[in-house]
N, C-alpha and C positions, 0 to 999 in steps of 0.2 A: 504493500500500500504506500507504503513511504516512497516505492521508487517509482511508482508512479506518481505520486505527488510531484515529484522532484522532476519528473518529465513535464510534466505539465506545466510547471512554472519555467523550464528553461523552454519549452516552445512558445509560452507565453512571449517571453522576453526578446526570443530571436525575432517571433512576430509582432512584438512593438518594434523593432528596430530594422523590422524590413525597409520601409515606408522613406527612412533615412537614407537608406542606400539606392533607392527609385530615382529613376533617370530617364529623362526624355529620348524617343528614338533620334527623333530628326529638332536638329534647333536652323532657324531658318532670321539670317541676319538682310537686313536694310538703312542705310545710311548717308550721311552725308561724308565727303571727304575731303583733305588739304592735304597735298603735294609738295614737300621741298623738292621742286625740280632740278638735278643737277646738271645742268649744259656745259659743263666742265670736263669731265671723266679723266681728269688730272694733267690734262694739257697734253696731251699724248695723239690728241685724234686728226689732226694735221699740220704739214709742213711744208708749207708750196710757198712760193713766193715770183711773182710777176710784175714788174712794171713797179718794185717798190712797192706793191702792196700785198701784204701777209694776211692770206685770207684766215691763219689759224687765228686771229684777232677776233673771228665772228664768235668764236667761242670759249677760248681761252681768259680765264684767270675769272669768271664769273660763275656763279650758282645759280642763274640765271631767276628765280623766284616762286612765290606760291603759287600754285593753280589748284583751282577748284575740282572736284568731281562729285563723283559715287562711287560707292562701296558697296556688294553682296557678297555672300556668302550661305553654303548648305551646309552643314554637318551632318555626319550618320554618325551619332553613338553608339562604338561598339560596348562600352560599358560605363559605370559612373566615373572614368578619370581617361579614356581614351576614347578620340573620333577622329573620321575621318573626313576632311575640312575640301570641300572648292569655294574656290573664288574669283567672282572676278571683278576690277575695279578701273574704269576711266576718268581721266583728268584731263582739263584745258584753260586757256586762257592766253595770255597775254605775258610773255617773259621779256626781261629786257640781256639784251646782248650789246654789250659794251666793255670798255678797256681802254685804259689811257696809259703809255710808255713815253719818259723821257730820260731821255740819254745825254751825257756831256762828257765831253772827253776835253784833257788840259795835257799840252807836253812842252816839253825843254830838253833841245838837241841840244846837242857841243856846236851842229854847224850852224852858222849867222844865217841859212834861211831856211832854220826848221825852228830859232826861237820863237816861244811864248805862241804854239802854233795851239790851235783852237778849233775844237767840232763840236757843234749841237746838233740834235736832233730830237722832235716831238713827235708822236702817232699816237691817236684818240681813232679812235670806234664809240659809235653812240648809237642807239635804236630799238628796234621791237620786233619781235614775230608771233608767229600764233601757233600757238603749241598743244600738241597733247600726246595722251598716254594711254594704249591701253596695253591691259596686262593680265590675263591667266593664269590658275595656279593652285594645284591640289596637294595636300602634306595632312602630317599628324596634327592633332591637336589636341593637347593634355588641360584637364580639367581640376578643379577643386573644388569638391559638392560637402564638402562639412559643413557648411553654414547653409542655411536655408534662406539668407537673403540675400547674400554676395556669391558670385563664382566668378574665382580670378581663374585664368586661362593662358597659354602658351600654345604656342606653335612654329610650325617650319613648312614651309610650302615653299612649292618647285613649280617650274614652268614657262613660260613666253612670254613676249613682250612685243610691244614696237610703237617705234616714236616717229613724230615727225613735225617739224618747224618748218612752214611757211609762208607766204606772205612777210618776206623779207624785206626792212625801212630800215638800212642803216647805212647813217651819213660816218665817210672816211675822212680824214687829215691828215696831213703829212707831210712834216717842214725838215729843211736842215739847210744848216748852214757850216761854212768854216771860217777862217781868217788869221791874220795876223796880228801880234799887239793889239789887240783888243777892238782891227778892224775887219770887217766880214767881207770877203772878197770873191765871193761865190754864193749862191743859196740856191734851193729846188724847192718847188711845194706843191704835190698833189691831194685835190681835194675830188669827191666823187661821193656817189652815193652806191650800197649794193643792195639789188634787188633778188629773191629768186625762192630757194628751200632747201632746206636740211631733210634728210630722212633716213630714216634706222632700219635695216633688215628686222626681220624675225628670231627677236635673239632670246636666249636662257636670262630667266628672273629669278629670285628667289624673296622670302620675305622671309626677316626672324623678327617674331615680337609674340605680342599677348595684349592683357587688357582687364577691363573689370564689367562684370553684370552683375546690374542691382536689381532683384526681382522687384514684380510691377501687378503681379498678378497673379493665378495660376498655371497660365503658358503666355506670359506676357515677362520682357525685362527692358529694362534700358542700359543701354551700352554706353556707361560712360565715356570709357574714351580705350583707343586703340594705338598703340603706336607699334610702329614696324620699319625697320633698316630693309630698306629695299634696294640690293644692289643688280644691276643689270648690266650685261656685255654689249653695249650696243655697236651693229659696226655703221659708221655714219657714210651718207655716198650726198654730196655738194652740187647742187646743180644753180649757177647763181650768174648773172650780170654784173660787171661794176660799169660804170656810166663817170665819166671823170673830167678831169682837165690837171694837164701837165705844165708849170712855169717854171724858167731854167733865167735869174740873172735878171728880169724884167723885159729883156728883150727877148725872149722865144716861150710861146706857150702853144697847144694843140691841145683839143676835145679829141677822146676815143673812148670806146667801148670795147669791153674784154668780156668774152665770155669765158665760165671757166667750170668745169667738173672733175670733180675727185670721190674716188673712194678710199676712206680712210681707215686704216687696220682697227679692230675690233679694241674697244677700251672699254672700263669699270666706269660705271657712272654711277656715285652715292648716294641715292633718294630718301627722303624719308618721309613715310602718309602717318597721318592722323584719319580717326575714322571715328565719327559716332551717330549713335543711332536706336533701333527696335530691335528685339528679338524676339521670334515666337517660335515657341517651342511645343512638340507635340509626338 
């Protein structure tokens, strides 16, 4: 009698404490989302140079800025602490692509016509394009269901991507001068605008991050906030106009246009989304 007593209060116990361990099959996410867009990818993604004009300038030394999107996402729970995560999340807007370089150079030869011999030179990039992102991506995702209000979360998701910047507005400059004793007896200055687009093959993403849900309901939460290091290979290929004008000294200058395309070797580019939103669960 007693050992059945004692069964019956440890089944009792295990089934109050099922209820605790119950897990939704499918959690099904919706949101709003923000893009550090990285237009950078560490200054690696081109090296051309024409006419004095360095088109790796379109995108080097900048992070080019925030763009808005959306975020989804499905999860299948395989148990209370592990699912299997897709997603997928587009971004666009408005980044700016700019960079200004100035250079000066000072020397003192031994011979009398290399003294006090002098070189400047200025290069600015200034302007805008129109950007976006999109990006696919299925991985683990680890759960924490001990609290019945909060479930923080982690993940790792793999997959594709592709970008592309165009609608390109951006005005060139580019001076230089030399001289002797502190006078200038030469100078060049091309000024231009370049028109045209960037764009990204189909390349490998990945996302590491997590986040927090505050429940909202019985299969309702809100998703505080998400953050994810989103790095992507992207390989970039240049298809662009520049529209100019060249002055040599005051006395010689000419208008031309260069068209110019490159594909540039595959680089990291360092993204990072924010995402917040709805979940429902069921």
């Amino acid at each position: 009698m007693k050992k059945l007593l004692l069964a019956a209060v440890m089944m009792a116990a295990v089934a109050g404490a099922a209820p605790a361990q119950d897990f939704p099959k499918w959690d099904v996410f919706g949101g709003y989302s923000v893009l550090n867009a990285d237009m950078d990818g560490g200054g690696q993604n081109m090296n051309y140079y024409y006419y004095d004009v360095d088109f790796a300038r379109l995108n080097e030394g900048t992070n080019g800025g925030m763009v808005n999107g959306f975020d989804v996402s499905l999860t299948r729970n395989l148990n209370s602490w592990l699912g299997i995560k897709g997603n997928f999340s587009s971004h666009f807007g408005k980044v700016d692509l700019e960079n200004a370089a100035n250079y000066g150079y000072a020397y003192d030869y031994d011979y009398n016509e290399y003294n006090n011999y002098q070189q400047d030179r200025e290069e600015s990039w200034a302007g805008k394009a129109d950007y976006r992102r999109y990006t696919g991506m299925v991985g683990p995702e680890f759960s924490y269901r001990g609290n019945s209000k909060v479930r923080p979360f982690a993940h790792a998701l793999f997959g594709f991507t592709k970008v592309k910047a165009d609608d390109l507005d951006v005005a060139y400059d580019y001076s230089y001068e030399y001289g002797y004793d502190g006078t200038v007896t030469d100078w060049y200055e091309y000024t231009g605008k370049v028109s045209g687009k960037i764009e990204g093959n189909t390349a490998f993403a990945m996302a590491l991050g997590g986040g927090l849900d505050v429940k909202a309901g019985k299969h309702a939460a809100i998703r505080l906030i998400q953050v994810d290091y989103l790095p992507t290979w992207d390989k970039l290929t240049y298809d662009a106009a520049f529209i100019g004008r060249e002055e040599e000294d005051g006395d010689y200058s000419r208008d031309y246009m260069e068209y110019y395309s490159h594909k540039a070797p595959s680089s990291r580019f360092n993204n990072v989304k924010l995402s917040f939103g709805v979940v429902i669960s069921f």
